[in-house]
N, C-alpha and C positions, 0 to 999 in steps of 0.2 A: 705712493707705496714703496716700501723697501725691500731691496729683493733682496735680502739677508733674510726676510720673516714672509715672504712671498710662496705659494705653493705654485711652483713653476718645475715640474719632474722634467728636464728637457734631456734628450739622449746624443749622444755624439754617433752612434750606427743606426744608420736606416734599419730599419725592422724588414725583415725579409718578404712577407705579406703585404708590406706597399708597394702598390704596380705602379701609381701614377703620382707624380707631384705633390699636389695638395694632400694626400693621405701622408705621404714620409715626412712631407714639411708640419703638418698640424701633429704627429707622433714627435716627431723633432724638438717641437717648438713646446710641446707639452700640453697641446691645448685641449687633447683627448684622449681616452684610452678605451680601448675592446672591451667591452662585458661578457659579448656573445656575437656569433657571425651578425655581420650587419647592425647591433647595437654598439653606442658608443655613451659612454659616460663623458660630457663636458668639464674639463676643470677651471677655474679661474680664468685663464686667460683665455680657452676658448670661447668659454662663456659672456665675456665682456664683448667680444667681437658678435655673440649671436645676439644679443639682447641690443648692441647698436644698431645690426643691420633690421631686427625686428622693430625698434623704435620707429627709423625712416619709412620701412612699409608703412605701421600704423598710422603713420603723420599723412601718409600721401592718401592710404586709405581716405582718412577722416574730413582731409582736405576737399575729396571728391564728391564728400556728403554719404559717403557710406558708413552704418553704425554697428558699431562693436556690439556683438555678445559673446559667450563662452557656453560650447554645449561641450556635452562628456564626451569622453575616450569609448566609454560601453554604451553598446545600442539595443536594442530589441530588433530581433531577427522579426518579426510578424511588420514591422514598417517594409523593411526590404522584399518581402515574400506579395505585399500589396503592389510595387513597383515590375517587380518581375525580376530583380538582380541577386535574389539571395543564392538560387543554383546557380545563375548565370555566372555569376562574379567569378568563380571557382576557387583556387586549391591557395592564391595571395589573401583570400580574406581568413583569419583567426577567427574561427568558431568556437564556441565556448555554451556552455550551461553554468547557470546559477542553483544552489544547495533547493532550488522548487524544481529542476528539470525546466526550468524556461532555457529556450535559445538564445543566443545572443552574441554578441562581437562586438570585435575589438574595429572601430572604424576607420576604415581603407578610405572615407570620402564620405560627406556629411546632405548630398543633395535630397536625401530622403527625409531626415530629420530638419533640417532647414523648411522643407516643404511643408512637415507636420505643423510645427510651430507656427509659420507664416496661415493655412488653412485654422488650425482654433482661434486665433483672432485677427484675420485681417476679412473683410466682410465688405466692401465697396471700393469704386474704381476710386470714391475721394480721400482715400487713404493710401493713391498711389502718386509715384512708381516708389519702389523700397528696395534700397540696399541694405542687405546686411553680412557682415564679416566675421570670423573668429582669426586666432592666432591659436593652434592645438598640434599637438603629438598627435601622429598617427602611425598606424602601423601597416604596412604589405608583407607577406610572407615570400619575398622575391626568391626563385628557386637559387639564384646564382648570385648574393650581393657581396659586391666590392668597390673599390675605389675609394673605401672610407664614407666618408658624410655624402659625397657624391651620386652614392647607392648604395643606400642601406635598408636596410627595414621599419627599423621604427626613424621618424623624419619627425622635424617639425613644419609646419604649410600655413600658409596663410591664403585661405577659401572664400570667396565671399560671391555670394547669389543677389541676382536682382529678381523682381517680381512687377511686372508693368501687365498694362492691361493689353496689349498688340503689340505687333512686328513693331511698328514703327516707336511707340515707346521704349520697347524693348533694344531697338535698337540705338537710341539714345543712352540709355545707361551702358551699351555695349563702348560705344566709344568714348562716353569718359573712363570708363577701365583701359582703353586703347592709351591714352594721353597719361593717366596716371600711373603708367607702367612704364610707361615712357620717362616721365619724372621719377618714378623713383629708383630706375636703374642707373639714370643719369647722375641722383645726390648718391648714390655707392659709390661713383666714379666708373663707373661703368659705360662702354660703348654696349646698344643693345639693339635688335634688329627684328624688326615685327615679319614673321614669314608666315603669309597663308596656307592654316593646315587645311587638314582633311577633317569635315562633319560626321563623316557618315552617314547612318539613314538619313539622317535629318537633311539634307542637302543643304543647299546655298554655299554662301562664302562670308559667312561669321563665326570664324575661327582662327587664331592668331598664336603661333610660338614665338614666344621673346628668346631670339639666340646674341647669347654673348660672345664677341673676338676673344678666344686666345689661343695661342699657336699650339696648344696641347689638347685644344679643343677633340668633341667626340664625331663631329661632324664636317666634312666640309660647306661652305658658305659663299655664294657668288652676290655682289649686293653692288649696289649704283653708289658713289661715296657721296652723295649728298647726306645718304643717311646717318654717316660718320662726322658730317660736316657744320649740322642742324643743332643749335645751341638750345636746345629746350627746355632748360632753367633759365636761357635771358628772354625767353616769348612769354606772354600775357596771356594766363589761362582763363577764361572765363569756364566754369562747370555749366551757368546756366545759358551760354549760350551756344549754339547752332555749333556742336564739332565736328560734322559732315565735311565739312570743306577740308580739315585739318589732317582729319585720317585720311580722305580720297587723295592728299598728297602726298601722304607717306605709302600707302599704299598701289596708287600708282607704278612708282619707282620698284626695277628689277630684284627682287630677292629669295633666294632658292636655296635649299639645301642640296647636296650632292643627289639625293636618289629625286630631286622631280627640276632639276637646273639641264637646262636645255643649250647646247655653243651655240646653236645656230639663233634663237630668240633671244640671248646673252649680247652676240656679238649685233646684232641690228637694232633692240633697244635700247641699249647704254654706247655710251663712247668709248672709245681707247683710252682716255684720260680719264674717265669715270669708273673704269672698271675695276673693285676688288675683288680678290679672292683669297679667304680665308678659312681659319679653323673656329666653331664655335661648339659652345655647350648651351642645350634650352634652361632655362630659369625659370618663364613662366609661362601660360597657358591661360587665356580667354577663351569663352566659349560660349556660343547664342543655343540651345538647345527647347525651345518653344515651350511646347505645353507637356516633353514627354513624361517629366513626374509630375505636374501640376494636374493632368488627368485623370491619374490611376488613382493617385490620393486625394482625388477630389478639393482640391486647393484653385476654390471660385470664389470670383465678386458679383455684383451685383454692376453692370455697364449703365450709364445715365434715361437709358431708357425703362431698364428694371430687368433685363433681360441676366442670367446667372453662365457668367463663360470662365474657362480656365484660364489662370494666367500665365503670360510668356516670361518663363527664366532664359537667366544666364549664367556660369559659374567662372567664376577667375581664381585662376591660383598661382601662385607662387612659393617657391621651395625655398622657404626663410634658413633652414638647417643647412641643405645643397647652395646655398648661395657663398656659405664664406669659404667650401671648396671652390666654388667658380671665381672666386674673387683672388684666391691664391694662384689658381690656373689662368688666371690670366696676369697677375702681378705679381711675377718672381722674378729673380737670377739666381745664376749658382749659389751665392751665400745664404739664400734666402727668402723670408716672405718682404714682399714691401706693399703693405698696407698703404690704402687710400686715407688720406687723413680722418675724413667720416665714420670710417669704421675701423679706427687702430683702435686696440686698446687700451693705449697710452699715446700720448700724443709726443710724449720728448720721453729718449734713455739719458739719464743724467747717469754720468760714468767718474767716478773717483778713481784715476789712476792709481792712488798712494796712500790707503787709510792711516799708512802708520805717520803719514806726515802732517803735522800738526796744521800747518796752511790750507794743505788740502780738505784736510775734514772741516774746518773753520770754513770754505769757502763754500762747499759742499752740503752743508747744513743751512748757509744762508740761501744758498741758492734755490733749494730744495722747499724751505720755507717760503720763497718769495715766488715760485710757479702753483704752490697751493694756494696762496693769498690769490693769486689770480686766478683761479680757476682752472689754472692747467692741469691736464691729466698726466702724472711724472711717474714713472718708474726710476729709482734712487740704486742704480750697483754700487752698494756700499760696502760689498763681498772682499775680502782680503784674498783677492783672487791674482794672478798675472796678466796683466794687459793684454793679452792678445787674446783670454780666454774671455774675457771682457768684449771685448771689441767684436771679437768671434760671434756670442750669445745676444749681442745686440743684433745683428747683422742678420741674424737666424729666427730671431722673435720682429722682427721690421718694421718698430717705430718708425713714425715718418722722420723724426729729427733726432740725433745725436746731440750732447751735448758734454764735452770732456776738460775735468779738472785736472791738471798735472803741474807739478811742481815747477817745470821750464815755463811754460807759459804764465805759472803765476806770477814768476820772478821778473814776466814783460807786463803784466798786468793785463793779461788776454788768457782768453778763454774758445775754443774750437767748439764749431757749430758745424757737422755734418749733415747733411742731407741725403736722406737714404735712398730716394729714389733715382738719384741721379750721380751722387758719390761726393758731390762738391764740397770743399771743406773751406772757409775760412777762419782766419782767426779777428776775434770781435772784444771790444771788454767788456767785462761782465754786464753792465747795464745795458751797453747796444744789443748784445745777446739777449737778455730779459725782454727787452724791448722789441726785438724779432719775434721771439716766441710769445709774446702776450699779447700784441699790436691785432 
């Protein structure tokens, strides 16, 4: 892409209404704008970052054996009113009528109609256990939203409910959502930390927030560093077998949030050399919740003896939209964002110091053609701009890689390959360079 023909509005002043990082750097960088409190219109490049980080959920989804569908954004209010949550929910759910006087809304959370669907056709324990997942817009009507994508109102989520016949099925499909959360916060590039929430009614201890480290986080975070240390894209996942052992070790190991993190249980279960203490933001949420809508909407099998019982859910979610603020709040500096390779938008800024110099554009059109031929993903500053403003807007939008044409280095027959995440710059010719970035 050529960022002469690129829809990239990027601003040089923080906008006054960004409290926190990732909302002044995503306004910065162009990648959003305000519709209305708490909605955000996606442009191009923030868009290419949602739809990466959405790909890897789905993949991790899919990998898990959990299956995609797409339900709607409008619900019927008489599903929810069978559950018991249509008063309960209160004043975040968007209530609405249709030109009949039917009730209806805009969905805060999809465990009702998941249920409906699942009850009209699923009829025997031998059509179990069943995952299934959407990627949707929703919306909460939050009294106070800010921080940009962070917390806003309308969101995008990735949901997905299992349906087994008992605890112990049910708790099977809980911890491969355990492992698959684990993997796909990991392919973000993400460090993430499973903390034992709070059930509720429901009691037990099958409930999990994934919190991410970053030092602008909204929570503080006490955890054992093995958790930080544990390479779970180079372990061997099997979905079909036995992940009891896998999660009882992650879960094992110390991890609290500031309001239930205890010094005195802190300092006698972890070591001195084990101990971190961090800032994080939650990403995602698992949740074992049994039969409580599987009841009310009557959503039964038939169990191997012929006997008709409700079945045990579970819902997982994860904030697909809040994820590329948590991804910024936790990878920036001063200049900028710096994206994780997985989810930049572009993988290389190719930067032409000098349009008006004939070498330049000659080297710069080759160059530019031969990262498409390979499949790289290039943003081309081909703007008759001044190099620092260049350099600047690279810096601020945080491709992983730099790559800069200038007339001195043609004249060595080199070419500068910067690295964004760490600053490093050398200089390479042109084919070693290609050869870096395509390799």
């Amino acid at each position: 892409m050529r960022l002469s023909a690129y829809f990239m509005p990027t601003l040089k002043e923080t906008p006054a209404e960004a409290e926190i990082v990732s909302h002044r750097l995503m306004l910065r960088a162009g990648m959003v704008r305000q519709a209305s409190a708490g909605i955000y219109s996606w442009l191009p490049l923030g868009l290419r970052v949602l739809k990466k980080i959405e790909r890897i959920v789905r993949e991790e989804q899919d990998r898990a054996g959990a299956q995609e569908v797409l339900m709607p954004t409008i619900q019927s209010a008489d599903l929810w009113r069978q559950s018991g949550r249509y008063d309960a929910y209160g004043p975040e759910m968007l209530r609405i009528a249709d030109r009949h006087g039917r009730d209806m809304l805009y969905g805060p959370t999809n465990e009702e109609l998941i249920t409906e669907i699942f009850r009209t056709s699923v009829k025997s324990y031998r059509e179990l256990p069943r995952m299934l997942y959407h990627i949707q817009w929703k919306f909460r009507d939050e009294v106070r939203p800010r921080f940009g994508v962070m917390r806003g109102r309308e969101f995008l989520m990735k949901d997905n409910y299992s349906f087994d016949l008992d605890y112990e099925g049910a708790k099977k499909s809980y911890n491969k959502m355990f492992v698959s959360y684990l993997r796909t916060f990991a392919r973000l590039g993400l460090q993430a930390v499973p903390m034992a929430a709070d059930t509720g009614p429901i009691g037990g201890d099958l409930s999990h927030e994934f919190i991410i480290l970053a030092d602008t986080g909204e929570s503080e975070v006490f955890c054992h560093r093995d958790f930080l240390d544990f390479d779970v894209l180079g372990a061997e996942v099997d979905y079909e077998a036995d992940l009891e052992p896998v999660v009882q070790a992650w879960t094992r190991l110390y991890a609290r949030t500031d309001d239930k993190h205890d010094p005195a249980v802190f300092e006698r279960e972890v070591p001195a050399d084990k101990r971190v203490q961090r800032r994080g933001i939650e990403v995602g949420h698992i949740f074992y919740f049994g039969t409580k809508y599987s009841e009310p909407l009557k959503a039964q099998v038939a169990t191997p003896g012929g006997e008709s019982v409700a079945v045990h859910m579970g819902s997982y979610g994860i904030g697909v939209s809040r994820l590329v603020g948590a991804v910024i709040e936790a990878s920036h500096d001063k200049d900028g964002i710096i994206w994780p390779e997985a989810v930049a938008p572009f993988k290389v800024g190719l930067i032409n110091l000098k349009i008006a110099a004939p070498d330049c554009n000659k080297a710069g059109e080759e160059i530019y053609a031969k990262l498409q031929e390979a499949g790289v993903e290039v943003l081309y500053d081909d703007r008759d701009e001044r190099p620092g403003a260049k350099f600047a807007g690279m810096d601020l939008i945080g491709l992983p890689w730099q790559l800069v044409i200038g007339p001195r280095g043609l004249d060595k027959g080199v070419v500068e390959l910067k690295r964004r995440a760490g600053g490093e710059r050398e200089e390479l010719s042109l084919e070693a360079a290609l050869a870096r970035l395509t390799g």
